[in-house]
ZAMARLUM-149309 format. One record per residue (C-alpha): x, y, z. Coordinates in steps of 0.5 Angstrom, whole numbers, padded with zeros to 4 digits, always signed. Layout:
XYZ ...
% end
This chain:
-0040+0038+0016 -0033+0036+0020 -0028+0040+0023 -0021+0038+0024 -0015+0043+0027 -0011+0043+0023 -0005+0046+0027 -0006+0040+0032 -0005+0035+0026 +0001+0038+0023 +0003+0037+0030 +0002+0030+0031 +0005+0029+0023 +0012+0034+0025 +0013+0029+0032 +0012+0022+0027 +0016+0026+0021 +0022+0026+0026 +0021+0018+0028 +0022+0016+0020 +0029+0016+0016 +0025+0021+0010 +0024+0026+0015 +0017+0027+0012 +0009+0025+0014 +0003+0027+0012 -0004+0025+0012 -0010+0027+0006 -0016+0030+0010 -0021+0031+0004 -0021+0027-0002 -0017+0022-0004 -0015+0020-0011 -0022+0017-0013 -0024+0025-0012 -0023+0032-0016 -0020+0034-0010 -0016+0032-0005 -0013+0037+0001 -0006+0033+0005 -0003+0036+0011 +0005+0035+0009 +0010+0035+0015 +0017+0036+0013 +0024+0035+0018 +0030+0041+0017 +0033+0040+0011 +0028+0034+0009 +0025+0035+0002 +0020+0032-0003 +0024+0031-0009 +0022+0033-0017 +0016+0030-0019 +0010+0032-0024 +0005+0036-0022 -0002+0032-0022 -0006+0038-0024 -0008+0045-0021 -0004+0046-0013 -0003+0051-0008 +0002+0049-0002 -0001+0054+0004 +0004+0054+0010 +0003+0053+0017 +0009+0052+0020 +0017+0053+0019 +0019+0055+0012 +0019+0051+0006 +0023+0053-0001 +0019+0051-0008 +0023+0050-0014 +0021+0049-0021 +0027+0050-0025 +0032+0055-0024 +0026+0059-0020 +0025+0059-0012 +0020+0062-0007 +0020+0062+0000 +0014+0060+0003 +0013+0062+0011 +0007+0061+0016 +0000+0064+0012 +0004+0065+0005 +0001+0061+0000 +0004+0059-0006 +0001+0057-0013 +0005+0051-0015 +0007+0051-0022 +0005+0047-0028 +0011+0043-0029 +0016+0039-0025 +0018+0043-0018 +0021+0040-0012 +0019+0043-0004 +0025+0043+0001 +0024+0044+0008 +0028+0050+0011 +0026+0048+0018 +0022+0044+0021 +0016+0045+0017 +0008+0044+0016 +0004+0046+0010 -0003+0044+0007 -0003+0041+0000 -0009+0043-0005 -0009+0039-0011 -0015+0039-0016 -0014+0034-0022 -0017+0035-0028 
% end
């Protein structure tokens, strides 16, 4: 078994995202691409964004800091600490509102 702090990596990712010219960081913490499932920790900078991409198979974002926006087409949800969000079966983007940090779950098929 392994035990990680979530809130404490999310930290460290927030303070190297404000170092780097994207404004973003992250870190996988289960799995990876090999695997079925893979779990990363995305630390975004206010204003920062993850543009447009497809979506890899099923995925929720779980926030654990600041405020993010998820946008698939012309719908967007605002997710803040402790929401989680079902991330759509199409192309969506995630801007970050403030400086933010959210746990990505990714299932591939």
């Amino acid at each position: 078994m392994e035990k990680s702090s979530l809130t404490a990596l999310a930290r460290e990712l927030l303070a190297a995202a404000k170092t780097k010219s994207s404004g973003r960081s992250s870190r996988t913490v289960v799995g990876g691409h090999e695997r079925v499932l893979r779990q990363t920790l995305v630390a975004l900078t206010s204003g920062n964004s993850l543009d447009e991409h497809d979506n890899p198979g099923e995925a929720t974002v779980q926030v654990l800091r600041g405020r993010v926006l998820l946008r698939c087409g012309d719908v967007e949800w605002e997710g803040s600490p402790g929401d989680h969000l079902v991330v759509p079966q199409a192309r969506h983007s995630v801007h970050a509102l403030e400086d933010s940090a959210f746990l990505l779950t990714v299932a591939k098929p």
